[in-house]
GUTILO-681069 format. One record per residue (C-alpha): residue number from 0; x, y, z. Coordinates in Angstrom, 1 decimal. Layout:
<gukols>
<NUM <X Y Z>>
...
</gukols>
This chain:
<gukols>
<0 <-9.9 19.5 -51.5>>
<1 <-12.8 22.4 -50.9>>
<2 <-10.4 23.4 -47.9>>
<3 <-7.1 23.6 -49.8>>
<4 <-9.0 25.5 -52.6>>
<5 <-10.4 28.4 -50.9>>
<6 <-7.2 28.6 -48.5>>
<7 <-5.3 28.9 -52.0>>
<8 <-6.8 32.1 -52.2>>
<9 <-6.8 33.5 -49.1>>
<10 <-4.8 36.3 -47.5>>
<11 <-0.8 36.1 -46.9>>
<12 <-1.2 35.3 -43.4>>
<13 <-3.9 32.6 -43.9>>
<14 <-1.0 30.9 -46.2>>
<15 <1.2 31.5 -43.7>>
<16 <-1.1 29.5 -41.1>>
<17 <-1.6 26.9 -43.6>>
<18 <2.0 26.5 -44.6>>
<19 <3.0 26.2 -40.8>>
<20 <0.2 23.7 -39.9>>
<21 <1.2 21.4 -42.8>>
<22 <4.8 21.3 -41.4>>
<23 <3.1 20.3 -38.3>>
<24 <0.8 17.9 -39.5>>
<25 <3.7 16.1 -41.5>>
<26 <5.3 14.6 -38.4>>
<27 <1.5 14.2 -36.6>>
<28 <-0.9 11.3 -36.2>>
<29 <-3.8 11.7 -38.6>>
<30 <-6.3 13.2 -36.0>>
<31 <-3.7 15.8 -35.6>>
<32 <-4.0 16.4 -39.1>>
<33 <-7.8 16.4 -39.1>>
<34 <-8.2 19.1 -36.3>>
<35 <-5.4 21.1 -38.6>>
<36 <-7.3 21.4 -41.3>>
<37 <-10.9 21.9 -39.2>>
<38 <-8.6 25.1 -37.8>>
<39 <-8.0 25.9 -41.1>>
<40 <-11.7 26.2 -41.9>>
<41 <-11.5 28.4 -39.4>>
<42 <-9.0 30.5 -40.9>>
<43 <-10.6 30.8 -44.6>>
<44 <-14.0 31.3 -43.3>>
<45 <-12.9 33.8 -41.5>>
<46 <-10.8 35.7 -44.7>>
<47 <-13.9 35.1 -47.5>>
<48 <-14.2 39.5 -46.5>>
<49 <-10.9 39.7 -48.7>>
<50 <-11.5 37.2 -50.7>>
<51 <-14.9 38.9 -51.7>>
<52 <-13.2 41.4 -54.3>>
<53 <-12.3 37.9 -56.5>>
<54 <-14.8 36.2 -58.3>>
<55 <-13.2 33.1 -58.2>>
<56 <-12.1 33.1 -54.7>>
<57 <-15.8 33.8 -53.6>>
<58 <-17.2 31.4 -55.5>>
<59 <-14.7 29.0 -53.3>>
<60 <-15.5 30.5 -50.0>>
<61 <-19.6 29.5 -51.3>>
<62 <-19.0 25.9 -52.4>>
<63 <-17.4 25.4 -49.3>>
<64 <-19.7 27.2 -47.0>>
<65 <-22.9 25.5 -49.2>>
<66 <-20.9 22.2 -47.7>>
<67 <-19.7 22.9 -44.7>>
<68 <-22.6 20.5 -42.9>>
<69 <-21.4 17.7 -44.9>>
<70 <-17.7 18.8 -44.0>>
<71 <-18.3 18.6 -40.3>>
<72 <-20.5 15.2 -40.4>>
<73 <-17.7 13.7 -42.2>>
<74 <-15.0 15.2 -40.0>>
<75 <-17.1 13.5 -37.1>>
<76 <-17.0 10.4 -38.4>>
<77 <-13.5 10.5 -38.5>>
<78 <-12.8 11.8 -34.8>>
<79 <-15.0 10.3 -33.0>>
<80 <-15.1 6.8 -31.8>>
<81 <-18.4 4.6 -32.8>>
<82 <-20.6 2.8 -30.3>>
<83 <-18.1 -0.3 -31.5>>
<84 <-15.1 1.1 -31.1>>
<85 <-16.4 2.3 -27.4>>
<86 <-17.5 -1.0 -26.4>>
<87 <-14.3 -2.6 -27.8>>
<88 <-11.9 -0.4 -25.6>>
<89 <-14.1 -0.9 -22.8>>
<90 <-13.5 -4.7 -22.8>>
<91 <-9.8 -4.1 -23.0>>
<92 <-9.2 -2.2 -20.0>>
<93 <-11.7 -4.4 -18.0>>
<94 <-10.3 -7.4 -19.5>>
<95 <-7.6 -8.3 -16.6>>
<96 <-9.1 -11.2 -15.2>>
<97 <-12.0 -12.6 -14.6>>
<98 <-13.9 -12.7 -11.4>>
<99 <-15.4 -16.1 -11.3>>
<100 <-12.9 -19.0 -12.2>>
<101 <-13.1 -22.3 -12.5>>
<102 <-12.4 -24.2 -8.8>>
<103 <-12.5 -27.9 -8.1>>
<104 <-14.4 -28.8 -5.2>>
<105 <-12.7 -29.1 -1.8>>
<106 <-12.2 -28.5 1.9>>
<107 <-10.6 -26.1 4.2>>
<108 <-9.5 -26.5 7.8>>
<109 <-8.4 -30.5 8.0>>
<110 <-4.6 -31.1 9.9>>
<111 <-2.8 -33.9 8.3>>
<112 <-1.3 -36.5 10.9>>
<113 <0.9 -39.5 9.2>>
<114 <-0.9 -41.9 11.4>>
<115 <-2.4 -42.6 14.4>>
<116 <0.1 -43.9 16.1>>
<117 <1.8 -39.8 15.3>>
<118 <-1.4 -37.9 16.5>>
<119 <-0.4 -37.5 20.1>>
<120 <2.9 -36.2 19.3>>
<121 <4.7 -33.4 18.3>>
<122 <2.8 -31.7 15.3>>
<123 <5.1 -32.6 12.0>>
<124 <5.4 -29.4 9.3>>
<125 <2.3 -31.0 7.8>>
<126 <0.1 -31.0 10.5>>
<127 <-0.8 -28.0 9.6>>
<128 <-1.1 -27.4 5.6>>
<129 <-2.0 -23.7 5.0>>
<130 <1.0 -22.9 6.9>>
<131 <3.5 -20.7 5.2>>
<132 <6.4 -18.9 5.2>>
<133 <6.8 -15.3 3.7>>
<134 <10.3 -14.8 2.6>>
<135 <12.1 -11.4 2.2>>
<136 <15.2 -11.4 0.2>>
<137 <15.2 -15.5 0.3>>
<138 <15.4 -15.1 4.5>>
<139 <12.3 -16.1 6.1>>
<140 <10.6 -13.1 7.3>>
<141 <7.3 -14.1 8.9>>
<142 <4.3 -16.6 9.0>>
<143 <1.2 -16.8 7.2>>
<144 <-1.8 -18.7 6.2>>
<145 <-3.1 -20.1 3.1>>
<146 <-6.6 -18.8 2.7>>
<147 <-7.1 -20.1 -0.9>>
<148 <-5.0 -21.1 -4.3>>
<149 <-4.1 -17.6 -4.8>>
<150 <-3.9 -15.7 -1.1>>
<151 <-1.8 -15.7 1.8>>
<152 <-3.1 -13.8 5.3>>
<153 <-0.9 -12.3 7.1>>
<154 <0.0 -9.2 9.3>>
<155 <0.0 -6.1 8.0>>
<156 <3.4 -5.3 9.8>>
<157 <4.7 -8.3 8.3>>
<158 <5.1 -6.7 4.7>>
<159 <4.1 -2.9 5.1>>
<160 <6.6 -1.2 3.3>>
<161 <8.0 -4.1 1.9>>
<162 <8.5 -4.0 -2.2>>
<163 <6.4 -6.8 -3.7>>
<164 <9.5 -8.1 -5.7>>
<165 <11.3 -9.4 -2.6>>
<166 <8.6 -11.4 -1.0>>
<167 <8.1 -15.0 -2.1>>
<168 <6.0 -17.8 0.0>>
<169 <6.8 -21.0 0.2>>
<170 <4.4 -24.0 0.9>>
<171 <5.0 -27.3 1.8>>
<172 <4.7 -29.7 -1.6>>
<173 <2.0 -32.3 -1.3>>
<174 <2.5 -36.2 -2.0>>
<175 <5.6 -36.4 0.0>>
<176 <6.8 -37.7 3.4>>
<177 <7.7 -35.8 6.3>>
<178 <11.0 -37.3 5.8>>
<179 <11.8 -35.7 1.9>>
<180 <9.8 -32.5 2.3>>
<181 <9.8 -30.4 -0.8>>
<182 <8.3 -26.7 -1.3>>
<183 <6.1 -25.1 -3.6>>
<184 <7.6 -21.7 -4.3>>
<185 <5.9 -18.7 -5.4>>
<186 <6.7 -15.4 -6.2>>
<187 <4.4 -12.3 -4.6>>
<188 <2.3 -10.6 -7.4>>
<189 <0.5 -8.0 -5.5>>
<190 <0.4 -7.4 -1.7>>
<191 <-2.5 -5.4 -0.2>>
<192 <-2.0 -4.3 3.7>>
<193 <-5.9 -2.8 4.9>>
<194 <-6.0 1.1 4.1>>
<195 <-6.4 1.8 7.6>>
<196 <-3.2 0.1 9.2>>
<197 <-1.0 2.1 11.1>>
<198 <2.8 0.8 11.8>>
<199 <2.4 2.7 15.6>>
<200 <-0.9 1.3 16.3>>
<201 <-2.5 -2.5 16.6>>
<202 <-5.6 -1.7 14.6>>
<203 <-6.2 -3.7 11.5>>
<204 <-2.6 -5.3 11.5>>
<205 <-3.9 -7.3 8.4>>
<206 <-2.4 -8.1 4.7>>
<207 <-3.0 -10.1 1.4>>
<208 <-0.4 -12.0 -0.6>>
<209 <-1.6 -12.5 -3.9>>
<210 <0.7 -15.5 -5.1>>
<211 <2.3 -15.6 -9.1>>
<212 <0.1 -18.7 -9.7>>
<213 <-2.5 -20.9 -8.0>>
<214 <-1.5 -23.8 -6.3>>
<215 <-3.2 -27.3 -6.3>>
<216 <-4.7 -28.8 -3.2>>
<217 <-3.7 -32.0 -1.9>>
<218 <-3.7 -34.0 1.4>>
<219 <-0.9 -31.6 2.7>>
<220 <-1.7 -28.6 1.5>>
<221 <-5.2 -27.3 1.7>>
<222 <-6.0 -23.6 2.9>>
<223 <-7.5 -22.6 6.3>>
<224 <-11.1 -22.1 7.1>>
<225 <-12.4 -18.6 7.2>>
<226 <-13.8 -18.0 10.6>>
<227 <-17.8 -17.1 10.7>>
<228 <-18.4 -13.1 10.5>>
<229 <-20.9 -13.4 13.8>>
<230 <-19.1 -16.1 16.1>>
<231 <-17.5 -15.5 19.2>>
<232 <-14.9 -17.3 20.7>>
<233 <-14.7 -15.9 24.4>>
<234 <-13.5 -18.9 26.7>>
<235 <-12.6 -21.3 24.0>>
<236 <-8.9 -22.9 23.6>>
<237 <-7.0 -21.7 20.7>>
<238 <-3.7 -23.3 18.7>>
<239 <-1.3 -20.3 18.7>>
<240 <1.0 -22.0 15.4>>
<241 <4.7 -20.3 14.0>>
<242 <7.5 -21.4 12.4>>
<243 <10.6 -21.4 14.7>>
<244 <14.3 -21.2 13.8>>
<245 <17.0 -19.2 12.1>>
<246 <15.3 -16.0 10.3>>
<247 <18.5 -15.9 8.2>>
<248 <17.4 -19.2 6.3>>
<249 <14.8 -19.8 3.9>>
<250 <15.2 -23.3 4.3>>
<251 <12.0 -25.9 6.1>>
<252 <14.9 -28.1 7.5>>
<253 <15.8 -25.4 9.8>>
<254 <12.4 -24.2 10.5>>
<255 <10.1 -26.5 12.7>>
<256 <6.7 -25.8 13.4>>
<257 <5.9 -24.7 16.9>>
<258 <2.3 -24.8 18.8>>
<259 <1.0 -23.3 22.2>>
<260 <-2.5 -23.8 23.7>>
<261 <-4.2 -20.0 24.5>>
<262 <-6.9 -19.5 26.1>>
<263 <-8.8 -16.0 24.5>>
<264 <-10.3 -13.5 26.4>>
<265 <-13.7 -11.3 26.9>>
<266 <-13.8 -8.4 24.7>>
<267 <-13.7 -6.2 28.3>>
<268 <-11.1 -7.9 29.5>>
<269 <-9.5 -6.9 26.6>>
<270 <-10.3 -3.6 26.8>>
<271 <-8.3 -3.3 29.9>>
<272 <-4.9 -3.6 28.5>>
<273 <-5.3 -2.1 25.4>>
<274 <-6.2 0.9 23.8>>
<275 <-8.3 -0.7 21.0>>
<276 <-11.7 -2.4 20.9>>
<277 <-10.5 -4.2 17.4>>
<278 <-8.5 -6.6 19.1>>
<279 <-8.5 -10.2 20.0>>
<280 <-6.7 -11.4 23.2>>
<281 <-5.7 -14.8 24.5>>
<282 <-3.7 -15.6 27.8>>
<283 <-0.6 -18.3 27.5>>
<284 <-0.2 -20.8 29.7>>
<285 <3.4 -19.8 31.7>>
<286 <6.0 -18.5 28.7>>
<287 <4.2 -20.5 26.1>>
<288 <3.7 -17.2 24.2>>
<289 <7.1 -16.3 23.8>>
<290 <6.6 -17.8 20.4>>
<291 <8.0 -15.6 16.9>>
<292 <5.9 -13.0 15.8>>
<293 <3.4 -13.0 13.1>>
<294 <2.1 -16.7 14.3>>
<295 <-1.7 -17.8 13.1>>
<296 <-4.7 -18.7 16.2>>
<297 <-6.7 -21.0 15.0>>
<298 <-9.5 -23.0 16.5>>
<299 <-10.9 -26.6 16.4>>
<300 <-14.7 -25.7 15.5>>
<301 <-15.7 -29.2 14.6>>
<302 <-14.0 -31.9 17.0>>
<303 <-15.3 -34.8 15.0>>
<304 <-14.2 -34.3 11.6>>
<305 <-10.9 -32.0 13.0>>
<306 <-11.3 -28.8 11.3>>
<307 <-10.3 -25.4 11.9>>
<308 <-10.8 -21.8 11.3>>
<309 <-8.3 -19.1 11.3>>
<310 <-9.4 -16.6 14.0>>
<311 <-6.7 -14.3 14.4>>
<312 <-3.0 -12.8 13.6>>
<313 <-0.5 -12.5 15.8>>
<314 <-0.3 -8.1 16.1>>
<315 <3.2 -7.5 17.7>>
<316 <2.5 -9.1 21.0>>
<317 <2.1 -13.0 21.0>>
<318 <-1.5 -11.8 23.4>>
<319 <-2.7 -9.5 20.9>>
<320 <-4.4 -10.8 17.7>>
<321 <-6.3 -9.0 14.7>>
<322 <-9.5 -10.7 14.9>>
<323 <-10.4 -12.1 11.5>>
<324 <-13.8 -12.4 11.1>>
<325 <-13.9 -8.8 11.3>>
<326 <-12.6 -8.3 8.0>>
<327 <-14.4 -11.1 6.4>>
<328 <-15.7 -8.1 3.5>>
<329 <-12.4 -6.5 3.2>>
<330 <-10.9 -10.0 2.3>>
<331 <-13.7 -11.2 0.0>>
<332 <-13.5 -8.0 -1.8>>
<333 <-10.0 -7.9 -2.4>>
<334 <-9.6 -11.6 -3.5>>
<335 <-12.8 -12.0 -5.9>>
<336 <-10.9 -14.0 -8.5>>
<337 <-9.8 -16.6 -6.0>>
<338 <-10.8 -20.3 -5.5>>
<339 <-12.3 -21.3 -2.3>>
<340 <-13.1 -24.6 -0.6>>
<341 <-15.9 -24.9 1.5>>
<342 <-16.3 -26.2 5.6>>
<343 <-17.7 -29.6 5.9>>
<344 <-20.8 -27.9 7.3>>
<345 <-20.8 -26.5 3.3>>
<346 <-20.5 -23.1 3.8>>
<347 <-19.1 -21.7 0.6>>
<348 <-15.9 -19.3 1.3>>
</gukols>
């Protein structure tokens, strides 16, 4: 009111102003319209000179300078948020998920065998039960490993590039034979290849899947151990595991699961035929190697109660490997709202 009265009396080309700025105001948000009428303020302050000659118009210009203080403490109030409305617009944009969830107890690493009678045979698609296929376009497209209810590990070559809506995963279904396999399906979410992966080179040839939903864990289907960050596995037999079959079918009937013993190397003898120290190697007995890319290496780190720990990923050569326990933080950090199982030894993933 104190502004429209002493604008009333100001010059032409203050009304002017104040005729345009109410035609703008009309089809603005109310802050617009605040910040208006504090330009406004502006404007008759600054024409009270020419308003001085009127007696009536001065006394406006005074009432409104004698509470101009008020005038901007209640314009304040108006434009800027309170220490409530802060705090509540804070939660909302950190509100996406939380970090810690809810996860039922369990264990990583354990192969599934039907019966004793099947253990010395050929592995069955359970045997292994974080294995998993990464589809693109409904055609299988490469192999990965269940890590926990809500990641897949894979190579970074695997889905570099790759739009997120194409990829799905499927997992075998739990609480069913070998005979009437089923799948769990999932759609990708989010897919996070490591900042530093080049497509021309082998160094950090790693990737997250981040699944549409968790999944349960059951006899056949449990996720992989992480391997230790400081353990070495110079001289010791790996499982080099991949799906093998038709890439043109999304299908487990035409994909069997296929297994080669490796033996990995010394670090130097590494060094020798690559051009990378972040590498894992392994040698393959004859043309066992000539396996599918993108296949998992995993090792038997507890004979007794048969578990495993995922150690490497197949990095465009079936010898070459990104060695996992070198990205042990990388992983963590990038899948902190995920559920993991622990190692018998109860080390907590």
């Amino acid at each position: 009111m104190y502004t429209l009265l002493a604008c009333g009396r100001a010059s032409s080309a203050a009304a002017t102003s104040a005729w345009s700025c109410s035609n703008y105001f009309v089809v603005n948000e109310m802050r617009v319209q605040l910040i208006c009428f504090a330009v406004l303020e502006i404007l008759c302050i600054g024409c009270a000179t020419e308003a001085a000659v009127q007696p009536a118009a001065a006394a406006s210009v005074h009432v409104l300078v004698d509470r101009g203080e008020d005038f901007v403490q209640w314009l304040a109030k108006i434009l800027l948020p309170t220490a409530a409305q802060r705090e509540a617009v804070t939660a909302r944009s950190t509100q996406v998920e939380p970090l810690e969830r809810e996860c039922t107890a369990c264990r990583c690493g354990l192969i599934y065998t039907l019966d004793s009678q099947h253990a010395s045979r050929a592995p069955s698609r359970h045997h292994y039960p974080w294995l998993a296929m990464v589809l693109l376009a409904g055609d299988f497209h490469c192999a990965g490993s269940l890590i926990s209810d809500l990641y897949v590990l894979t190579a970074g070559h695997c889905v570099e590039g790759v739009p997120t809506e194409l990829i799905q995963v499927h997992l075998l279904e739990p609480n069913r034979s070998a005979s009437d396999a089923q799948v769990l399906e999932r759609q990708a979410t989010h897919v996070t290849v490591h900042e530093l992966y080049k497509p021309y080179s082998f160094d950090h040839d790693i990737a997250l899947i981040r699944l549409d939903r968790p999944v349960s864990f059951e006899q056949r289907l449990r996720p992989v151990c992480l391997p230790s960050a400081s353990a070495s596995y110079e001289g010791e037999w790996a499982k080099l595991t991949s799906w093998s079959g038709p890439r043109q079918s999304a299908a487990f009937g035409m994909q069997s699961l296929k297994e080669v013993d490796v033996l990995i190397l010394s670090q130097s003898e590494c060094r020798r035929t690559s051009s990378t120290n972040n590498l894992l190697c392994a040698n393959c007995l004859e043309d066992a190697c000539s396996v599918d890319s993108d296949g998992s290496l995993h090792v038997l780190f507890d004979e007794l109660l048969g578990q495993h720990q995922l150690v490497g990923l197949v990095s465009k050569a079936p010898d070459r490997y990104t060695p996992v326990n070198q990205y042990l933080r990388w992983i963590k950090a990038n899948t902190a709202n995920a559920c993991y199982c622990m190692d018998l030894a109860g080390e907590d993933y």
